[in-house]
VODRENMI-983998 format. One record per residue (C-alpha): residue number from 1; residue in three letters; x, y, z. Coordinates in pm, whole numbers. Layout:
BEGIN
<atom><seq>NUM</seq><type>ALA</type><east>X</east><north>Y</north><up>Z</up></atom>
...
//
This chain:
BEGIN
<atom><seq>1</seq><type>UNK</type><east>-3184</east><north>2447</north><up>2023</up></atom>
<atom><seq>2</seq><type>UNK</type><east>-2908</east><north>2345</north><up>2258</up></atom>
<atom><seq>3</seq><type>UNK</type><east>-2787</east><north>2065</north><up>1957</up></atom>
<atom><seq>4</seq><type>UNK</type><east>-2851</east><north>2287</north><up>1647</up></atom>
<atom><seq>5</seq><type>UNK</type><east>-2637</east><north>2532</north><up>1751</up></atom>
<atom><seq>6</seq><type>UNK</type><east>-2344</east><north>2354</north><up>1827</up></atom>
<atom><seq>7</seq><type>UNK</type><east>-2444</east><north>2148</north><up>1504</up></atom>
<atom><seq>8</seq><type>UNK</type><east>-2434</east><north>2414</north><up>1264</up></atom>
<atom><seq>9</seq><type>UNK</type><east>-2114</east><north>2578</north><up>1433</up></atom>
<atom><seq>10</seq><type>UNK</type><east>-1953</east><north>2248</north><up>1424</up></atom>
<atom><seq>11</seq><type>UNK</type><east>-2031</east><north>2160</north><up>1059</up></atom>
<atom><seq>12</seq><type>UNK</type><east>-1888</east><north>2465</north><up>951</up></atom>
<atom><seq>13</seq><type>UNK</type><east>-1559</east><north>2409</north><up>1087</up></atom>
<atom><seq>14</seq><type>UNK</type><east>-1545</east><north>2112</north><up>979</up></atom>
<atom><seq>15</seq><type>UNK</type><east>-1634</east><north>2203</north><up>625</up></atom>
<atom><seq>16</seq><type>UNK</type><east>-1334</east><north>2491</north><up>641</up></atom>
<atom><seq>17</seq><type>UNK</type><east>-1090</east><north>2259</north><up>748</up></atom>
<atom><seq>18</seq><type>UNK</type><east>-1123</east><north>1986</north><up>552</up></atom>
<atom><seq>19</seq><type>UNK</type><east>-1278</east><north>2199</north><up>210</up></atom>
<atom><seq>20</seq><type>UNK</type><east>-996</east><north>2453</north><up>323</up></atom>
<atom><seq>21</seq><type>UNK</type><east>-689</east><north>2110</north><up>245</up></atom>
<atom><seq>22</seq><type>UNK</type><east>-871</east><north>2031</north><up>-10</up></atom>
<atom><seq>23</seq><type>UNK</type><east>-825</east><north>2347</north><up>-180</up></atom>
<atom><seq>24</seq><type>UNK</type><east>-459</east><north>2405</north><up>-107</up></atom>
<atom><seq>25</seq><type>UNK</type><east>-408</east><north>2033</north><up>-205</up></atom>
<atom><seq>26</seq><type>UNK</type><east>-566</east><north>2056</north><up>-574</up></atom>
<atom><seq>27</seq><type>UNK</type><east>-577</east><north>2425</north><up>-665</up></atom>
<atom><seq>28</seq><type>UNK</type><east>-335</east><north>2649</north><up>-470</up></atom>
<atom><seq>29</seq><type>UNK</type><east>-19</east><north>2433</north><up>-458</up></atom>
<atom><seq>30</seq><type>UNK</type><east>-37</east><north>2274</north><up>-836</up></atom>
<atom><seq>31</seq><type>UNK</type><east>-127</east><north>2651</north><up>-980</up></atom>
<atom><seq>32</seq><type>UNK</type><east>157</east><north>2773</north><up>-759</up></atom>
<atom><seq>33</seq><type>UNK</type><east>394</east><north>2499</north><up>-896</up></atom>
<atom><seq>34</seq><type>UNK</type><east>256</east><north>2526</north><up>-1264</up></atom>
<atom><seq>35</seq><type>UNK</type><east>311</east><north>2927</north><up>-1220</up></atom>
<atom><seq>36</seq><type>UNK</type><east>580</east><north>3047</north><up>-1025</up></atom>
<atom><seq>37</seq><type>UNK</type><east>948</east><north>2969</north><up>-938</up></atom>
<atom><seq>38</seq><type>UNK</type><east>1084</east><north>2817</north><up>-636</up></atom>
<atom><seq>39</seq><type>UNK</type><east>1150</east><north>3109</north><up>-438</up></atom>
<atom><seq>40</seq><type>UNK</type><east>846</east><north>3336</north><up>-504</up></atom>
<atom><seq>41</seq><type>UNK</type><east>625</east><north>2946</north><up>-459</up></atom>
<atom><seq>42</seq><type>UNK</type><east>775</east><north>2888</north><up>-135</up></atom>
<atom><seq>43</seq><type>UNK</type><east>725</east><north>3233</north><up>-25</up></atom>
<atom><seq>44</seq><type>UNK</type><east>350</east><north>3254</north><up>-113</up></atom>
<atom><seq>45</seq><type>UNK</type><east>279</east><north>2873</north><up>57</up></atom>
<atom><seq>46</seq><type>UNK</type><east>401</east><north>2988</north><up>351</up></atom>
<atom><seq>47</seq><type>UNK</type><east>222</east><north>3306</north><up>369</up></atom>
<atom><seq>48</seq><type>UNK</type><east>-127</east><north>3143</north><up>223</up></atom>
<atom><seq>49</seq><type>UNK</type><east>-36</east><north>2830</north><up>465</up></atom>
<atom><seq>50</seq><type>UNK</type><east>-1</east><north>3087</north><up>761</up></atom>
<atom><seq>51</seq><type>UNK</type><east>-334</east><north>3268</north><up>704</up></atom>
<atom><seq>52</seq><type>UNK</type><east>-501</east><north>2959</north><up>636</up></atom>
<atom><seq>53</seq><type>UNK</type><east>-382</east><north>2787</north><up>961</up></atom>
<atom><seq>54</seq><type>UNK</type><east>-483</east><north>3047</north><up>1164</up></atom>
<atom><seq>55</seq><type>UNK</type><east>-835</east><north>2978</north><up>995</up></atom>
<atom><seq>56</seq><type>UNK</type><east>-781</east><north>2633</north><up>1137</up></atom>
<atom><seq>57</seq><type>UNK</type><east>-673</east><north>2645</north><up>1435</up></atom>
<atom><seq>58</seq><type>UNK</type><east>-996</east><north>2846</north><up>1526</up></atom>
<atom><seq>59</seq><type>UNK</type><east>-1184</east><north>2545</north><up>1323</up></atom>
<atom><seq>60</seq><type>UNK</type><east>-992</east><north>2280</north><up>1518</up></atom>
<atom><seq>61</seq><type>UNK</type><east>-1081</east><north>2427</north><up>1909</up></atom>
<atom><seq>62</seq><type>UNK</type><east>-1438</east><north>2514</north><up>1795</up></atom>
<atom><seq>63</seq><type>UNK</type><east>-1465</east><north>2185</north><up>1658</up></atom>
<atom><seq>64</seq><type>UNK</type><east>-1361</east><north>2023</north><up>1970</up></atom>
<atom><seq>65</seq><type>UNK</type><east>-1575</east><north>2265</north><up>2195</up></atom>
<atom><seq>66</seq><type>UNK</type><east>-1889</east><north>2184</north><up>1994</up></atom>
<atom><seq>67</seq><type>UNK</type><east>-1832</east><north>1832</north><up>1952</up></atom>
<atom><seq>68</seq><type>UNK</type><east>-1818</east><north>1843</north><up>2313</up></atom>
<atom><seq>69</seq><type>UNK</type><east>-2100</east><north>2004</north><up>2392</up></atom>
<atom><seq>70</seq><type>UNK</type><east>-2315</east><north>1774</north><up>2165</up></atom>
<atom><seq>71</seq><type>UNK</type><east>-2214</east><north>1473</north><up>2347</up></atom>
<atom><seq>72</seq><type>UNK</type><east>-2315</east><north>1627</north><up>2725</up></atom>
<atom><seq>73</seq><type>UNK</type><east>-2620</east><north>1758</north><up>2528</up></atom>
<atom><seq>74</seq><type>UNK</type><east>-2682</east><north>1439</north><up>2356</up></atom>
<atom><seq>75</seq><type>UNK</type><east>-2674</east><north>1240</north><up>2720</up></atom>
<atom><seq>76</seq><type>UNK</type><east>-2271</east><north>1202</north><up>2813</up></atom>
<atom><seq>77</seq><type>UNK</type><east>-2083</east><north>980</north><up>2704</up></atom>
<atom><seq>78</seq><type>UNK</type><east>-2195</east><north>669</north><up>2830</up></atom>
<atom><seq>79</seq><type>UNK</type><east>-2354</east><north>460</north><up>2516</up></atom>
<atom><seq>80</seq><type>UNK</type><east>-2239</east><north>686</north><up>2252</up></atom>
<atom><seq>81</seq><type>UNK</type><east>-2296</east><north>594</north><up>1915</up></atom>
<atom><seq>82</seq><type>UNK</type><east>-2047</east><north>371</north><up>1728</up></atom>
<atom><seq>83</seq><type>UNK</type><east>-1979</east><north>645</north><up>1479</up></atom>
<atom><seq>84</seq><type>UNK</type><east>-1941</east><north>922</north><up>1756</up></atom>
<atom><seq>85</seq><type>UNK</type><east>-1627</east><north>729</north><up>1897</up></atom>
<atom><seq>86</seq><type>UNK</type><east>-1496</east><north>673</north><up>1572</up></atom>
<atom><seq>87</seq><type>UNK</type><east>-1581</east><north>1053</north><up>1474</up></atom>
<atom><seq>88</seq><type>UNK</type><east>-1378</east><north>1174</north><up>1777</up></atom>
<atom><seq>89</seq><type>UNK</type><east>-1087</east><north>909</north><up>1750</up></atom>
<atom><seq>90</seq><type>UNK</type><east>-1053</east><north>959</north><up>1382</up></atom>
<atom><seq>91</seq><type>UNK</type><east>-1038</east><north>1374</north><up>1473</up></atom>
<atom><seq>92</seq><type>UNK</type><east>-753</east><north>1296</north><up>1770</up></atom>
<atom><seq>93</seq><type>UNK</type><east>-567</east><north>1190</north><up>1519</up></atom>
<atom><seq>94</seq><type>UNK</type><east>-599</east><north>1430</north><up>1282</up></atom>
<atom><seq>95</seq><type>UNK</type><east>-581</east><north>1717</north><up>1541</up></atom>
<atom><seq>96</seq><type>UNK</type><east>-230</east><north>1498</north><up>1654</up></atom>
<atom><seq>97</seq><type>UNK</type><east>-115</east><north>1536</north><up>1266</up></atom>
<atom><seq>98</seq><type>UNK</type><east>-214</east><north>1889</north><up>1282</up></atom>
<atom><seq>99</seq><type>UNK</type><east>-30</east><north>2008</north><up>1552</up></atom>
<atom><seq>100</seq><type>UNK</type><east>283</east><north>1822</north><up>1411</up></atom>
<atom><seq>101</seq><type>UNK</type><east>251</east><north>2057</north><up>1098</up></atom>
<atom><seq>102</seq><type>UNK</type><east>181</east><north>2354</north><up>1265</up></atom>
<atom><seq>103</seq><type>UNK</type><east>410</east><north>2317</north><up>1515</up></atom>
<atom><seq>104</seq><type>UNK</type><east>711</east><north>2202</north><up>1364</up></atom>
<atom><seq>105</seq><type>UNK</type><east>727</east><north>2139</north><up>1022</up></atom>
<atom><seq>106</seq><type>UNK</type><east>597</east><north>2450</north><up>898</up></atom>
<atom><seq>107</seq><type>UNK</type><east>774</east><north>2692</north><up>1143</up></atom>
<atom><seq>108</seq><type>UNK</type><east>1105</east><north>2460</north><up>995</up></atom>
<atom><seq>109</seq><type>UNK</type><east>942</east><north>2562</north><up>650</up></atom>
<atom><seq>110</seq><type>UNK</type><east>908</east><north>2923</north><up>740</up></atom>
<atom><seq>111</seq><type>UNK</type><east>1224</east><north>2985</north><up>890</up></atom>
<atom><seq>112</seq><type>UNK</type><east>1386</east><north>2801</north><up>556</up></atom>
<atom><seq>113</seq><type>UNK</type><east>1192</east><north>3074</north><up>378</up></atom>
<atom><seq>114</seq><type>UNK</type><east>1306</east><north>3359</north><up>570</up></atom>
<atom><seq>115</seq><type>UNK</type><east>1669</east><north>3274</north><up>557</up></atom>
<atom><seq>116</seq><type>UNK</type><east>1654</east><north>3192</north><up>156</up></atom>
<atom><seq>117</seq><type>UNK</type><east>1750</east><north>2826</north><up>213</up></atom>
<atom><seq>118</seq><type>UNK</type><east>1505</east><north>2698</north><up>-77</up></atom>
<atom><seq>119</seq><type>UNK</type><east>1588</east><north>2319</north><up>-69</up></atom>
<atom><seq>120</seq><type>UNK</type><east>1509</east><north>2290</north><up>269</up></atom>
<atom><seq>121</seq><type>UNK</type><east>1230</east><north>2467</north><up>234</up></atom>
<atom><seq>122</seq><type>UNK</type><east>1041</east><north>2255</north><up>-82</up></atom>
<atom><seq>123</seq><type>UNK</type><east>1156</east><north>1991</north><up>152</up></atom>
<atom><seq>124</seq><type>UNK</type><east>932</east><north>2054</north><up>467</up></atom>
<atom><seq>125</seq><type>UNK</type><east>680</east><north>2189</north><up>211</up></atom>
<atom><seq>126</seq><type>UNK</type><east>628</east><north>1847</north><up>72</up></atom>
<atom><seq>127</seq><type>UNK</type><east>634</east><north>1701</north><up>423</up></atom>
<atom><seq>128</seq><type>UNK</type><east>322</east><north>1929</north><up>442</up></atom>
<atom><seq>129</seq><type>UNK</type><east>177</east><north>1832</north><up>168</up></atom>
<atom><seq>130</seq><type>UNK</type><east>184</east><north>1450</north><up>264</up></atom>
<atom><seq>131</seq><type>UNK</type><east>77</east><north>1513</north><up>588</up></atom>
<atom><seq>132</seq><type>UNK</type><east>-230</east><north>1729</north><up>470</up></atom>
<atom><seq>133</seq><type>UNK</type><east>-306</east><north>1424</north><up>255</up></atom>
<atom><seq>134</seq><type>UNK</type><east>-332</east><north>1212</north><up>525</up></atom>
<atom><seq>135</seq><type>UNK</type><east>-559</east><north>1473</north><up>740</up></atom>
<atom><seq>136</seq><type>UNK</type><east>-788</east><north>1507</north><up>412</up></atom>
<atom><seq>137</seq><type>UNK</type><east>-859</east><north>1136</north><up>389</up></atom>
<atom><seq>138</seq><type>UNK</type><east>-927</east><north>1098</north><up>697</up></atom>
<atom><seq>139</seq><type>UNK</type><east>-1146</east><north>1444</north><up>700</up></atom>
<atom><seq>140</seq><type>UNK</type><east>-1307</east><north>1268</north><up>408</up></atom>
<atom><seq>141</seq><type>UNK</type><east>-1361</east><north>964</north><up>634</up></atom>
<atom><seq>142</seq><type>UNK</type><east>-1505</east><north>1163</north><up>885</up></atom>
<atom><seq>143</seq><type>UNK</type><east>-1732</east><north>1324</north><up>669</up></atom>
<atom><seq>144</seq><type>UNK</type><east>-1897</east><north>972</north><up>543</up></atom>
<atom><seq>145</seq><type>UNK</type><east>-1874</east><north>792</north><up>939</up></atom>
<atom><seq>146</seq><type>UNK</type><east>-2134</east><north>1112</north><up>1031</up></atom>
<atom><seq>147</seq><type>UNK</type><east>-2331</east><north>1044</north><up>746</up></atom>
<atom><seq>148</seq><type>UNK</type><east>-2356</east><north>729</north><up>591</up></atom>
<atom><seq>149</seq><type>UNK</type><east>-2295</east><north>604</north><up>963</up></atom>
<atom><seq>150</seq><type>UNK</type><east>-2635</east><north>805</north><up>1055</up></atom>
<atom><seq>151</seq><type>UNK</type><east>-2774</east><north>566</north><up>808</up></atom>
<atom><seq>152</seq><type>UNK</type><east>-2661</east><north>220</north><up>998</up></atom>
//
């Protein structure tokens, strides 16, 4: 029970993160774009981004915590598994990516927003969207090192 736990909490986070980019990277931001005008868009990404990063950032520490904990519960981590190392080096870099967006480009996107300065704005919003891309193949990644790696 001390690994199922953890498990379960750990797979959900990891499902709302990386189902949670996926999302605003195929539905939300092409509906927003095929709907609305620059202004009103820019305004509702930044207000859906902000709800949905504080989603993540919950995601992101419990994911650590758990991940964690499964590794002292699992033994330490002497002789971890190949695709335990490449599970947490693969999520460094993501988390590293993260924090980038969270903690620069989309307050620089948010305060473009709030002052009206709507080039600037689309700008650090695409920034976003790249670097989202990047955190949703490697999510992706993740997601077959856990399993298919389970299977080597």
């Amino acid at each position: 029970m001390s690994y199922v736990i953890p498990l379960f909490i750990h797979l959900l986070c990891a499902a709302f993160w990386v189902g949670g980019m996926a999302t605003m990277h195929f539905a939300v931001r092409p509906s927003a774009v095929a709907t609305l005008e620059p202004p009103l868009r820019l305004r509702m990404m930044a207000a859906t981004l902000r709800r949905f990063f504080v989603g993540v950032d919950a995601s992101v520490t419990l994911l650590f915590a758990t991940g964690v904990a499964m590794i002292v519960a699992g033994g330490g981590f002497r002789g971890l598994h190949w695709r335990i190392e490449a599970m947490m080096s693969i999520a460094i870099v993501m988390l590293a990516i993260y924090v980038y967006i969270r903690a620069s480009v989309f307050r620089a996107m948010r305060r473009a927003v709030d002052e009206s300065a709507w080039p600037t704005a689309a700008a650090r919003l695409n920034t976003v969207r790249k670097l989202v891309t990047v955190n949703l193949v490697l999510g992706v990644i993740v997601f077959g090192v856990a399993t298919i790696g389970r299977a080597a």
